[in-house]
C-alpha atoms as a printed R data frame, in Angstrom:
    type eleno elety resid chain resno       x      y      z
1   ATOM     1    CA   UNK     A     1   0.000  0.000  0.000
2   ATOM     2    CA   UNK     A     2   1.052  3.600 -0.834
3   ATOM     3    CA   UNK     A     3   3.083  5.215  2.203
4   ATOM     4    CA   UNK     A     4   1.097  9.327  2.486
5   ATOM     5    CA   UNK     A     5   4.164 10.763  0.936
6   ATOM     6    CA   UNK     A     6   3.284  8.779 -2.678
7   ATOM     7    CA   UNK     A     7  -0.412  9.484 -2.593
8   ATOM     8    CA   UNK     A     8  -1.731 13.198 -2.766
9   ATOM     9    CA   UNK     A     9  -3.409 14.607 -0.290
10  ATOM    10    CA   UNK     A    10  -6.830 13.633 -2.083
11  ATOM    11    CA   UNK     A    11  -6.493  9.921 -2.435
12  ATOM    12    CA   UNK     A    12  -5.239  9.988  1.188
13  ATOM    13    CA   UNK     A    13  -8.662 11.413  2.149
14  ATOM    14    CA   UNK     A    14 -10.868  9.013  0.233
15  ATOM    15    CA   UNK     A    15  -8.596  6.386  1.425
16  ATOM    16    CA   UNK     A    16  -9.522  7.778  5.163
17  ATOM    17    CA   UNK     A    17 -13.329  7.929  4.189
18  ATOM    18    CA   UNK     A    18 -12.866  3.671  3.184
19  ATOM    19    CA   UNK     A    19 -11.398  3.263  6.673
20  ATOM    20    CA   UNK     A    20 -14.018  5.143  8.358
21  ATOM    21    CA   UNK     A    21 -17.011  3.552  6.417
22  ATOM    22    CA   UNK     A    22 -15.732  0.052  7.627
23  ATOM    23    CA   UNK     A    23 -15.637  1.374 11.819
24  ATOM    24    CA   UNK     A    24 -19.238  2.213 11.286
25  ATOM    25    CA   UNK     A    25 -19.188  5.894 10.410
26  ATOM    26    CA   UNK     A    26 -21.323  7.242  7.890
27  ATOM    27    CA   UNK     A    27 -19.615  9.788  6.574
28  ATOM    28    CA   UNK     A    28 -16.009 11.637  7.297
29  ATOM    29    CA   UNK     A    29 -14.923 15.041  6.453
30  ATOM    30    CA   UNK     A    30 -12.244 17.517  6.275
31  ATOM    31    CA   UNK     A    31 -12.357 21.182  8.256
32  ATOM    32    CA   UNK     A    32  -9.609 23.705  8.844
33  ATOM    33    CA   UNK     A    33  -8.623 24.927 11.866
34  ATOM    34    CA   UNK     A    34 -10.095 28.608 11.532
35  ATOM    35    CA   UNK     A    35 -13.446 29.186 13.398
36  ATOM    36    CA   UNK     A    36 -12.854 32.745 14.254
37  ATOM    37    CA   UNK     A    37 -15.780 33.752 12.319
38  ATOM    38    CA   UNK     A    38 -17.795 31.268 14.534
39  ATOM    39    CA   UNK     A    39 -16.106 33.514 18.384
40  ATOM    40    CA   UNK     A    40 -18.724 35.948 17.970
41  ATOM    41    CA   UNK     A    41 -21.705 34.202 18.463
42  ATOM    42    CA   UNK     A    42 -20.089 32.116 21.102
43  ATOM    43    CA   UNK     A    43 -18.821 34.823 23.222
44  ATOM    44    CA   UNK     A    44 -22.774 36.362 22.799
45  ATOM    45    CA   UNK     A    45 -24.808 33.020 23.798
46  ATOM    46    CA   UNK     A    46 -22.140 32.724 26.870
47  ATOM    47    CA   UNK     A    47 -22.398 36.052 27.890
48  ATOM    48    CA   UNK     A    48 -26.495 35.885 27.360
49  ATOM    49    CA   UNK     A    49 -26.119 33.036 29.905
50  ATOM    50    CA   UNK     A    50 -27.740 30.536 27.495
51  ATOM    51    CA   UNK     A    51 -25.709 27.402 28.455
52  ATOM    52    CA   UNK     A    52 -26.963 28.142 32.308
53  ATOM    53    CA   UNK     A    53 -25.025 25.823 34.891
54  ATOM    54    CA   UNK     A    54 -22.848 23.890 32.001
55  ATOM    55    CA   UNK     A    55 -19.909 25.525 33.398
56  ATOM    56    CA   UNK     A    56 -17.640 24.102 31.463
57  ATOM    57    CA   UNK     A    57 -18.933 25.627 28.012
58  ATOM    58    CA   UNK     A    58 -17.181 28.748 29.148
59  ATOM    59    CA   UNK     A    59 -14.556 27.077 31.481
60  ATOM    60    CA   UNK     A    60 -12.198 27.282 28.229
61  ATOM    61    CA   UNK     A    61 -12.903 30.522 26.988
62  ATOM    62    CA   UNK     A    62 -12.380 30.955 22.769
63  ATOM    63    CA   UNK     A    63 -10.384 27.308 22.671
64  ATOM    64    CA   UNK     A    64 -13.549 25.712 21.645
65  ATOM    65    CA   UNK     A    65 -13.034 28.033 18.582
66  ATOM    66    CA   UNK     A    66  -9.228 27.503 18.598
67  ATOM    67    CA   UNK     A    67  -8.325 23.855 17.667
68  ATOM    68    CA   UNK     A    68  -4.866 24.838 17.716
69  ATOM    69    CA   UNK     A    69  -4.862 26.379 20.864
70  ATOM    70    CA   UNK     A    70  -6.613 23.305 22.951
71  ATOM    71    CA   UNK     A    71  -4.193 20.750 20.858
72  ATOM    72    CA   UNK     A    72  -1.267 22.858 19.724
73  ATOM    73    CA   UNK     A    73   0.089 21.671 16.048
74  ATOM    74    CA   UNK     A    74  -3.583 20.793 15.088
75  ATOM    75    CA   UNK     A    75  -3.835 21.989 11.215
76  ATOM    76    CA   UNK     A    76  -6.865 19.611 10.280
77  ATOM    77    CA   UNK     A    77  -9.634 18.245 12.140
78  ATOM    78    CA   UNK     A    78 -11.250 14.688 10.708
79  ATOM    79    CA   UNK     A    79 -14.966 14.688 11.757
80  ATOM    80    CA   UNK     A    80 -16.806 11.924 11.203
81  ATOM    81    CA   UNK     A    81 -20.604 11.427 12.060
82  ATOM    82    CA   UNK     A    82 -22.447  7.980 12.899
83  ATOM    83    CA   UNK     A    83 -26.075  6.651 12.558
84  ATOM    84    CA   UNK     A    84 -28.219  6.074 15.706
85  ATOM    85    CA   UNK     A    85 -31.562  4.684 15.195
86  ATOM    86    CA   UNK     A    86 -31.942  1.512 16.883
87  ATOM    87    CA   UNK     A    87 -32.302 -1.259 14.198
88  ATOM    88    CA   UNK     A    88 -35.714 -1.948 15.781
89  ATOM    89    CA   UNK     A    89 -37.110  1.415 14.520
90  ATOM    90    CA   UNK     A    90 -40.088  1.144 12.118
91  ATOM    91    CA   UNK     A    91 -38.428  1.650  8.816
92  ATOM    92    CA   UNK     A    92 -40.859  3.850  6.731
93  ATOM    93    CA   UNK     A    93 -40.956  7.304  5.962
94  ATOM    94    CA   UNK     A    94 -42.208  9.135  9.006
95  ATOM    95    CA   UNK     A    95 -42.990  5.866 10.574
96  ATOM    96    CA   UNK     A    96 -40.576  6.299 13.263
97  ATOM    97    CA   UNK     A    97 -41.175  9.101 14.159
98  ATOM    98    CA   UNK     A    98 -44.997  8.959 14.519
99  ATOM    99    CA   UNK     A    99 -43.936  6.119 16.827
100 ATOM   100    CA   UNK     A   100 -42.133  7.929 19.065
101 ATOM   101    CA   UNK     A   101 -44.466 10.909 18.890
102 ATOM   102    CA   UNK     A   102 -47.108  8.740 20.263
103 ATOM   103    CA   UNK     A   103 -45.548  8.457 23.254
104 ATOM   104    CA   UNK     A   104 -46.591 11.512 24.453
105 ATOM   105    CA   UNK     A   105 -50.252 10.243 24.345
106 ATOM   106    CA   UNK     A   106 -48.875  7.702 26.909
107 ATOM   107    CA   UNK     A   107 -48.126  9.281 30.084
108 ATOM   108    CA   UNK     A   108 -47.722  6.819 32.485
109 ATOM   109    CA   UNK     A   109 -44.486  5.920 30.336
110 ATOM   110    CA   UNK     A   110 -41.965  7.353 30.509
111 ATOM   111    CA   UNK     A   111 -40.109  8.301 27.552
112 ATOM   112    CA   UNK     A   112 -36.301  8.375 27.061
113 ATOM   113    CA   UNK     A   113 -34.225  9.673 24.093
114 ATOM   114    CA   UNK     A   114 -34.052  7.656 21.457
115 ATOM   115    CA   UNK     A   115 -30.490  7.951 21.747
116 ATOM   116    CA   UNK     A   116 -29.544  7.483 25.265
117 ATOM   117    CA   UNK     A   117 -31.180  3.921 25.013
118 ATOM   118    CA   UNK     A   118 -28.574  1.918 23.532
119 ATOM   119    CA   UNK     A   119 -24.757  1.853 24.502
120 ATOM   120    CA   UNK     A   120 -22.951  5.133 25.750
121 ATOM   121    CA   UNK     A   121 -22.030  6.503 22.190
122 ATOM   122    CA   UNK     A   122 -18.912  8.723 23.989
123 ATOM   123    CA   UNK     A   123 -17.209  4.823 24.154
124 ATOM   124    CA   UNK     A   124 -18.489  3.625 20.713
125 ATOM   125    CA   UNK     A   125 -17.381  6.848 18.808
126 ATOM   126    CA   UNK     A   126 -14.158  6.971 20.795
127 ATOM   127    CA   UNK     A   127 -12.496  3.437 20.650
128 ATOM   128    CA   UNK     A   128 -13.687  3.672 16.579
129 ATOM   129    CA   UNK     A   129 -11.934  7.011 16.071
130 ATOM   130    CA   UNK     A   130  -8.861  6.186 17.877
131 ATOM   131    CA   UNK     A   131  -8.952  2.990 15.614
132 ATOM   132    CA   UNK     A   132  -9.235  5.191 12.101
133 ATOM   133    CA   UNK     A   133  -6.289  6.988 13.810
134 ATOM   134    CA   UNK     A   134  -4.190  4.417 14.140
135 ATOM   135    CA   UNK     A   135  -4.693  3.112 10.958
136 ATOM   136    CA   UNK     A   136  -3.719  6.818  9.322
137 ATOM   137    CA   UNK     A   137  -0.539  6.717 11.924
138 ATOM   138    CA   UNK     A   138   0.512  3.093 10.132
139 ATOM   139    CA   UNK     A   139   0.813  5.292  6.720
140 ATOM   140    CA   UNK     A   140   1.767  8.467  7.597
141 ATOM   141    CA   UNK     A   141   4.498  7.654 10.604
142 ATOM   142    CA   UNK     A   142   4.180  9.597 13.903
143 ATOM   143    CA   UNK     A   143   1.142 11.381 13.944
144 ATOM   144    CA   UNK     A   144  -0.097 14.244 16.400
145 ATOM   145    CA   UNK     A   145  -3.715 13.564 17.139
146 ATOM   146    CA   UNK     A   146  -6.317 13.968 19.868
147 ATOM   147    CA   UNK     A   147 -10.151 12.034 19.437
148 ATOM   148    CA   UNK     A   148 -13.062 13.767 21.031
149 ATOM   149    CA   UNK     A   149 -16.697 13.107 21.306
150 ATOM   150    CA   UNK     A   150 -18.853 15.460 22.472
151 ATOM   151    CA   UNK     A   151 -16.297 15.107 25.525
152 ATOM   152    CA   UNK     A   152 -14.117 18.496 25.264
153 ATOM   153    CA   UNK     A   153 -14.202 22.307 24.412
154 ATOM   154    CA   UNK     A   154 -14.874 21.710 20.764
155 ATOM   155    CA   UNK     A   155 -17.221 23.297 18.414
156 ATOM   156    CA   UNK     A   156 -18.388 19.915 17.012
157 ATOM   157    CA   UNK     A   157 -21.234 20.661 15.035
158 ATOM   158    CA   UNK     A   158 -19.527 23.872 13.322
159 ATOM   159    CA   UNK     A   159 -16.789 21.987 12.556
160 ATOM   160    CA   UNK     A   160 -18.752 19.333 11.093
161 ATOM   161    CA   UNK     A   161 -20.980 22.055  8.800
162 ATOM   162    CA   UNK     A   162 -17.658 23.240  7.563
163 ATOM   163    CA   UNK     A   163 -16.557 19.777  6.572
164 ATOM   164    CA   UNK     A   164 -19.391 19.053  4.138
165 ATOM   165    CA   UNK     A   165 -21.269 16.483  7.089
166 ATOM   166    CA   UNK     A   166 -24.898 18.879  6.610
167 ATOM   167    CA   UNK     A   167 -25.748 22.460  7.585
168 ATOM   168    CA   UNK     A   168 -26.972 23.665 10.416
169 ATOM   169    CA   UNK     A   169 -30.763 23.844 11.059
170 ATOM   170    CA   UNK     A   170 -32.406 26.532 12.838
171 ATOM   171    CA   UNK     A   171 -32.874 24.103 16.588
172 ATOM   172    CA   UNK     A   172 -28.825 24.377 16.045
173 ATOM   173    CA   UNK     A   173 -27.968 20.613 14.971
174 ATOM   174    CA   UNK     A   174 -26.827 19.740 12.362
175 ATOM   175    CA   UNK     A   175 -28.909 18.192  9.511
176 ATOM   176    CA   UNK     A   176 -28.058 15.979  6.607
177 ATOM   177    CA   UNK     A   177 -30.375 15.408  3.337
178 ATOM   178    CA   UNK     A   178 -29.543 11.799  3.282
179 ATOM   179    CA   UNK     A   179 -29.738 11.211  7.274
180 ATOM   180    CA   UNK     A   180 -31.238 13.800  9.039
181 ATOM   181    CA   UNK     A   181 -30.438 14.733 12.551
182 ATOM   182    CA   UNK     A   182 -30.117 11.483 14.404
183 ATOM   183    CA   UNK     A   183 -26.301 10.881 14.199
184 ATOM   184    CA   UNK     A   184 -23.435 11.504 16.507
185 ATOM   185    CA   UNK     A   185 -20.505 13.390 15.642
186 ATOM   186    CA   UNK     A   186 -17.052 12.810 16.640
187 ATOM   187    CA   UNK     A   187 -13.436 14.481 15.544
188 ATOM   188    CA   UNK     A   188  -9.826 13.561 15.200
189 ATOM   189    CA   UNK     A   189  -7.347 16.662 15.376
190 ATOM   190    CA   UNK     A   190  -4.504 16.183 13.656
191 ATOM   191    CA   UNK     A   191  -0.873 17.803 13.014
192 ATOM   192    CA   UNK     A   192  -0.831 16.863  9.045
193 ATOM   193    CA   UNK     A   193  -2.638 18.965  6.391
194 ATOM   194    CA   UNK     A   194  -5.564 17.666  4.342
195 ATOM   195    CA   UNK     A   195  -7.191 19.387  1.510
196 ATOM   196    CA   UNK     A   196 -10.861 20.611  3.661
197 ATOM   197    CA   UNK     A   197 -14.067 19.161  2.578
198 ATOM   198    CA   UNK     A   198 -16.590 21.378  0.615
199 ATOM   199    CA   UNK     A   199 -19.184 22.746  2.823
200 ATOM   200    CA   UNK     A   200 -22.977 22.378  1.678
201 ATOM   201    CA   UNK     A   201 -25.693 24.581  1.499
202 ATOM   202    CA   UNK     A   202 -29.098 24.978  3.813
203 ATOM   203    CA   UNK     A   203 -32.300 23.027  2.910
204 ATOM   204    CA   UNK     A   204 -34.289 24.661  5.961
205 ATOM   205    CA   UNK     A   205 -35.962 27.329  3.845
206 ATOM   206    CA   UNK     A   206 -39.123 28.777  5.690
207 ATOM   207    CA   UNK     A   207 -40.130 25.859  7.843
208 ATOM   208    CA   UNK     A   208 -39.889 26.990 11.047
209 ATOM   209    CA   UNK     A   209 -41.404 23.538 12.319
210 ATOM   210    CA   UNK     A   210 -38.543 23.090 14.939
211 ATOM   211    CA   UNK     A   211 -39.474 26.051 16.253
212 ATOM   212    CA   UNK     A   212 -42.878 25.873 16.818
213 ATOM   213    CA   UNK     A   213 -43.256 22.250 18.820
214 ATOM   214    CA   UNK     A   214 -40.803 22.822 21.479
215 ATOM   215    CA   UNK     A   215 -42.229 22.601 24.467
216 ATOM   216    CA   UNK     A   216 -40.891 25.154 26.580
217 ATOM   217    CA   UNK     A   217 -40.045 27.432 23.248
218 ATOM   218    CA   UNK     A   218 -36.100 27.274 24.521
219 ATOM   219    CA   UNK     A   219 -35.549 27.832 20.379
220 ATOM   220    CA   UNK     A   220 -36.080 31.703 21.123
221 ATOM   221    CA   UNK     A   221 -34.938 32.284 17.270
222 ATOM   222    CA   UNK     A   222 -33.409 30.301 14.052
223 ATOM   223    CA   UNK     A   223 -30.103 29.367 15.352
224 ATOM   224    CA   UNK     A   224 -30.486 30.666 18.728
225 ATOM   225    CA   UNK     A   225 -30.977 28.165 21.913
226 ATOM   226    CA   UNK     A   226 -31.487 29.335 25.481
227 ATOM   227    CA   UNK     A   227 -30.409 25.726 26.998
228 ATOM   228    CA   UNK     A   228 -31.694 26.411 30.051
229 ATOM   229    CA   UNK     A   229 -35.369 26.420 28.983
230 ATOM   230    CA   UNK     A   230 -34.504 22.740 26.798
231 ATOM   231    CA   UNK     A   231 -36.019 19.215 28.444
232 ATOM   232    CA   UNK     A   232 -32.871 17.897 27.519
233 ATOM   233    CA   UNK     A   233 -31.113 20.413 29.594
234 ATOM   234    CA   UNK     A   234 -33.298 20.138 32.602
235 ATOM   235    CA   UNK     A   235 -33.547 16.576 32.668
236 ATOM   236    CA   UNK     A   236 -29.827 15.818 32.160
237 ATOM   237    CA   UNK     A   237 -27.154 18.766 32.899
238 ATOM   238    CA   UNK     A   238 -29.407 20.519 35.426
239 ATOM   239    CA   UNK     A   239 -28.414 18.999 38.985
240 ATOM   240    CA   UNK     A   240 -30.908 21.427 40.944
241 ATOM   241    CA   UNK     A   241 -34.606 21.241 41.229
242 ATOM   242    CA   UNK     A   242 -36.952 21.900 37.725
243 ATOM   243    CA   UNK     A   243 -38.655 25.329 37.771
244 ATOM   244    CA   UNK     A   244 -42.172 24.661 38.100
245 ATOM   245    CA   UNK     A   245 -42.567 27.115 34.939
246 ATOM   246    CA   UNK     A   246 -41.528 23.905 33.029
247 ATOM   247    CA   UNK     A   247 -42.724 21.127 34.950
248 ATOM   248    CA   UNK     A   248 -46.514 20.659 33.665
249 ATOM   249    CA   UNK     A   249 -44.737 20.921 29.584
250 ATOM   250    CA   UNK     A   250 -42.026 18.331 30.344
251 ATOM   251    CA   UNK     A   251 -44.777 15.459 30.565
252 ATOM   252    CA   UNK     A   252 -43.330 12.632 30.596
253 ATOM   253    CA   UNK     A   253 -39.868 13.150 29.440
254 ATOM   254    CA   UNK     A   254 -37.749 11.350 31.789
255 ATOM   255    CA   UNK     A   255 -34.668 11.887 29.903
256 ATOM   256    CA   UNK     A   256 -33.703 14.513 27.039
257 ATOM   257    CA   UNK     A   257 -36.072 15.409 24.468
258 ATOM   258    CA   UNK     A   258 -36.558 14.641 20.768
259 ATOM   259    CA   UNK     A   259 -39.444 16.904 20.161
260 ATOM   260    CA   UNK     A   260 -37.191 19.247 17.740
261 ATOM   261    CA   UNK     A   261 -35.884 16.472 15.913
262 ATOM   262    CA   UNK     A   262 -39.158 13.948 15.809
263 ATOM   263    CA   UNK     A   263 -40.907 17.251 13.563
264 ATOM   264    CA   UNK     A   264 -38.073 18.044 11.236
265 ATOM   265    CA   UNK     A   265 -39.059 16.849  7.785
266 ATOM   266    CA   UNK     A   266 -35.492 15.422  7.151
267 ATOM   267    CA   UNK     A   267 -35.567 12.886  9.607
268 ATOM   268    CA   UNK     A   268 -37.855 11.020  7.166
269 ATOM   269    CA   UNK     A   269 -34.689 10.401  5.796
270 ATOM   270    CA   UNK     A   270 -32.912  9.050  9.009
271 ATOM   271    CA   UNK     A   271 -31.179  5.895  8.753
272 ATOM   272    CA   UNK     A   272 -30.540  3.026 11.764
273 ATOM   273    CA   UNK     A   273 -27.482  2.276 12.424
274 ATOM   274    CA   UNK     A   274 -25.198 -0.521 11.180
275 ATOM   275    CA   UNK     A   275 -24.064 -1.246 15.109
276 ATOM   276    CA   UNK     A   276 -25.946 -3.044 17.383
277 ATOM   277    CA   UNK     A   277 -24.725 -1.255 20.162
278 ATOM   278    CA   UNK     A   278 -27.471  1.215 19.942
279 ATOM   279    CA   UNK     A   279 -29.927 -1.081 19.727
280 ATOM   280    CA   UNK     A   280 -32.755 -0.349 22.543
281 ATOM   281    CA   UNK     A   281 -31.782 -2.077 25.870
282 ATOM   282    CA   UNK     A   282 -34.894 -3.977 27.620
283 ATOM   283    CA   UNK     A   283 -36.395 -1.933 29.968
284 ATOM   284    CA   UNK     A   284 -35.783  1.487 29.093
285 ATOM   285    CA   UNK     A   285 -37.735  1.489 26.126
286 ATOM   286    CA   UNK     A   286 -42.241  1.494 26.669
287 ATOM   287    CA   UNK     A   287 -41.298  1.275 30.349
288 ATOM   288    CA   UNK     A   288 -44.206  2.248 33.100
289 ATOM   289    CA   UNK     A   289 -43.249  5.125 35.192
290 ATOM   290    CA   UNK     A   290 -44.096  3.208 38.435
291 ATOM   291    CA   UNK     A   291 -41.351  0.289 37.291
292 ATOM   292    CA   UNK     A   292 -38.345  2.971 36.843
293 ATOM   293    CA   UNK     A   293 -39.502  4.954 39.764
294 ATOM   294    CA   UNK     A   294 -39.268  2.001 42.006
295 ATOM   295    CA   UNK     A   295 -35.296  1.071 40.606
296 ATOM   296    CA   UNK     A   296 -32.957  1.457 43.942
297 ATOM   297    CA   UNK     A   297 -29.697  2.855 43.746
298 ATOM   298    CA   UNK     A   298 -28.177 -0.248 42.807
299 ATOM   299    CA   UNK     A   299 -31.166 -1.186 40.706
300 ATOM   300    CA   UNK     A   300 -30.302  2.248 38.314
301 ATOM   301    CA   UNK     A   301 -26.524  1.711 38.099
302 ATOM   302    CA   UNK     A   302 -26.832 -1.994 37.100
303 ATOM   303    CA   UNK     A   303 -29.629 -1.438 34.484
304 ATOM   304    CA   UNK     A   304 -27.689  1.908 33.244
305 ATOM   305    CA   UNK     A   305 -24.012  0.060 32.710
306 ATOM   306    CA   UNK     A   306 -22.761  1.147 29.925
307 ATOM   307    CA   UNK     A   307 -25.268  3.601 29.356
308 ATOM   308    CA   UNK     A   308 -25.289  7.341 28.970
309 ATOM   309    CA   UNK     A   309 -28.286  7.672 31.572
310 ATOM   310    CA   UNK     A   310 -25.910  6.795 34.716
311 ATOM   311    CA   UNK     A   311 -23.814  9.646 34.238
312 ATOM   312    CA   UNK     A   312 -27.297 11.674 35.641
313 ATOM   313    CA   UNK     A   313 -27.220  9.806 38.998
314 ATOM   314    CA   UNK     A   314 -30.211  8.135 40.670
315 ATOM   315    CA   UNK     A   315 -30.776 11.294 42.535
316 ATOM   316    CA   UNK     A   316 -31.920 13.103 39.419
317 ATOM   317    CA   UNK     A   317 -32.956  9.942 37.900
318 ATOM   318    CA   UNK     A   318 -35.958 10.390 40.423
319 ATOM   319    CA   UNK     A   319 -36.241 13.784 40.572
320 ATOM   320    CA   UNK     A   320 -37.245 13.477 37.290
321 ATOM   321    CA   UNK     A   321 -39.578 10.309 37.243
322 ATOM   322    CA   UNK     A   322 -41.745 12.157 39.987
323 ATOM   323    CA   UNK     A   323 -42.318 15.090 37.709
324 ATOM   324    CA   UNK     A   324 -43.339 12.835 34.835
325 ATOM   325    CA   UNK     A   325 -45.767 10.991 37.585
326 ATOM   326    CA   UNK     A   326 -47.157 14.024 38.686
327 ATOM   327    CA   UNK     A   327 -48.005 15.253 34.972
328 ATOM   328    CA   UNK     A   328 -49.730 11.774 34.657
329 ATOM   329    CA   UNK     A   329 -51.812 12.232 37.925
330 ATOM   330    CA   UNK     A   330 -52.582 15.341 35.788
331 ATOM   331    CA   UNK     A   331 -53.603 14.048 32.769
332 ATOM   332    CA   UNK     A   332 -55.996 11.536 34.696
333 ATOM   333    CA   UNK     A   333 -54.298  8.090 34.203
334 ATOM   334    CA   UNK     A   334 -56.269  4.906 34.872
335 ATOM   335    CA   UNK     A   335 -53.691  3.859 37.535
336 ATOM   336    CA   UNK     A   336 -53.561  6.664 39.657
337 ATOM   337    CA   UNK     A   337 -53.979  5.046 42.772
338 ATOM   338    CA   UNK     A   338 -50.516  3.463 41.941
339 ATOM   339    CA   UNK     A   339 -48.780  6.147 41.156
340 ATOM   340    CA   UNK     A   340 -50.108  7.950 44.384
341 ATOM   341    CA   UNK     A   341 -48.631  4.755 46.411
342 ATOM   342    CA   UNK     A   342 -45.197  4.809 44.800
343 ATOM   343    CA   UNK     A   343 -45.056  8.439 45.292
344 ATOM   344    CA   UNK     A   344 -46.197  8.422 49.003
345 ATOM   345    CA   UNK     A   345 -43.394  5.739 49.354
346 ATOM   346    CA   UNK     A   346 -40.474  8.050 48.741
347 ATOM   347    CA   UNK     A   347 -42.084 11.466 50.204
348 ATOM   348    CA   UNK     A   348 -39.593 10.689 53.262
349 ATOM   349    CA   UNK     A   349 -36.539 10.183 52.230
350 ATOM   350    CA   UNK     A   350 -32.705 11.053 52.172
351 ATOM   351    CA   UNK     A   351 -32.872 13.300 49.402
352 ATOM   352    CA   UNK     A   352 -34.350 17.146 49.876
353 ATOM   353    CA   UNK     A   353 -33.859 17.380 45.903
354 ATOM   354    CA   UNK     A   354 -36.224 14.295 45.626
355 ATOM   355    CA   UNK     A   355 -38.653 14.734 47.886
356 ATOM   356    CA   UNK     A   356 -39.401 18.382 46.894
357 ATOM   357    CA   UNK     A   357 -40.260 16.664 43.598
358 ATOM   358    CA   UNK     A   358 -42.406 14.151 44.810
359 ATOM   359    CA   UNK     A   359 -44.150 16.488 47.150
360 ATOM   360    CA   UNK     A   360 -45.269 18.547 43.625
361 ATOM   361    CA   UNK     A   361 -46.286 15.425 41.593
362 ATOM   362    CA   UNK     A   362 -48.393 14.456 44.651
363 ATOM   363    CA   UNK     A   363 -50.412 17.735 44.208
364 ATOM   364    CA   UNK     A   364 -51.415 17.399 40.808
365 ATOM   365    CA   UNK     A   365 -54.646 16.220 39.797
366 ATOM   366    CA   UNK     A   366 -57.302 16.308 36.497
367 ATOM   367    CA   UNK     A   367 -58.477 19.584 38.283
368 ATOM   368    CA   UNK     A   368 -55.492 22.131 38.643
């Protein structure tokens, strides 16, 4: 095989692309390391306070905008993007997501993101990216390199625009015509220079459907997010108690929220993945809220292994089970007597967080 000194810099991608394609990933592409244009609106949504208690999105300052600064000698950045969809998903157009849409019409289930119900994708993505590195390091020689997923100060989904992967769409993820939104992304900086991947236009035109459904309207503009009005924020970063403001509109979301995603036209085009490690794991998946309130500490970390749930802690694992329960004592559930009991079982308990939570769902009824 051609060492990277006999093959341009072209081949060398397309021969990376191969590589990549037979990990998993769906697609790979080429950015540069200039994302200055991209420090203005970062400072502004940082300064707005938009990314409320994730500390660490300004922890780092301009580096997520600075490749070369975070991994000094970085003059490329592989991304490379990966299918999620369980294989189980109802393949037709708009099947899927009609599916998962009706699960809001089921509120004594509680409904995780279709994402988080498979295998921790940070551990997929990674161990598959440092593999696609090391097979570039076998042709080039000693390579400089760092892998990230979703796991560092990096401006993954700009990066990934730039490198031909989709554009962005106005809820701020990136969308694909062939695939949607329901992929993960994941990068490999690198101290070698590769000719950057053609960026592609936007397909969003007027729709505005995003937008509209979100629950708690945290898409206050195209392209602008306050996170700390998003489900998936308060259900999964947010370690404090749920302002009641967003309580009764959460439903029952246990964990993150597809809502943005499940309308978007493209996602017709979705595709599962080739893995089976994001297949859905039993119990997570149609589960009653009463069965997953009822886990114990040890019960959540040993159905969670592996999972991108545990990293949420049974603490807020609860906290946010009782606010789906009380929305379904709302909405008049058949079983409320048993969702009363379960709740009543954990008013007393060791955790203030919890039980200030439980005290609210036990409140609700058809009436207020």
């Amino acid at each position: 095989m051609p060492t990277f000194n006999q093959w341009n810099s072209h081949q060398f991608v397309s021969q990376i692309q191969t590589w990549a394609r037979e990990l998993g990933f769906s697609q790979t592409g080429i950015a540069g390391v200039d994302l200055s244009l991209a420090e203005t609106g970062l400072s502004a949504w940082l300064a707005e306070g938009f990314h409320g208690d994730m500390h660490y999105m300004a922890a780092h300052g301009l580096k997520r905008a600075r490749p070369a600064e975070l991994v000094p000698g970085t003059v490329s950045v592989i991304t490379a993007r990966m299918d999620y969809l369980p294989a189980s998903i109802p393949s037709g157009p708009g099947e899927w997501q009609a599916m998962e849409l009706s699960r809001l019409e089921r509120p004594a289930e509680g409904i995780v993101s279709v994402y988080a119900r498979g295998r921790d994708y940070h551990k997929v993505l990674r161990a598959r990216l440092q593999k696609l590195s090391e097979r570039i390091a076998a042709q080039v020689g000693p390579l400089g390199h760092r892998v990230f997923t979703d796991s560092a100060p990096v401006l993954e989904a700009e990066l990934a625009a730039r490198s031909g992967q989709g554009w962005r769409g106005k809820h701020t993820l990136l969308l694909n015509r062939e695939a949607g939104s329901m992929f993960f992304l994941g990068e490999i900086y690198i101290d070698i220079a590769l000719p950057p991947s053609l960026p592609v236009t936007s397909h969003c035109g007027s729709c505005r459907a995003c937008i509209d459904v979100c629950p708690t309207q945290a898409i206050i503009a195209p392209h602008k997010l306050d996170a700390r009005r998003c489900i998936s924020y308060l259900t999964i970063e947010s370690a404090g108690p749920i302002p009641l403001e967003f309580r009764h509109v959460i439903g029952n979301r246990i964990y993150g929220c597809d809502d943005c995603q499940l309308i978007c036209p493209w996602n017709k085009f979705a595709q599962r993945s080739a893995l089976p490690d994001f297949d859905e794991r039993k119990g997570l998946t149609g589960q009653q809220l009463v069965t997953l309130f009822a886990w114990s500490e040890a019960d959540f970390l040993r159905f969670t292994e592996g999972s991108p749930i545990r990293r949420i802690g049974h603490e807020r694992w609860l906290r946010n089970i009782a606010v789906a329960m009380g929305n379904a004592l709302r909405a008049g559930v058949a079983d409320a007597a048993g969702l009363r009991a379960a709740l009543q079982e954990r008013a007393v308990g060791p955790s203030a967080l919890v039980g200030e939570h439980v005290a609210w769902a036990l409140q609700q009824n058809p009436d207020n």
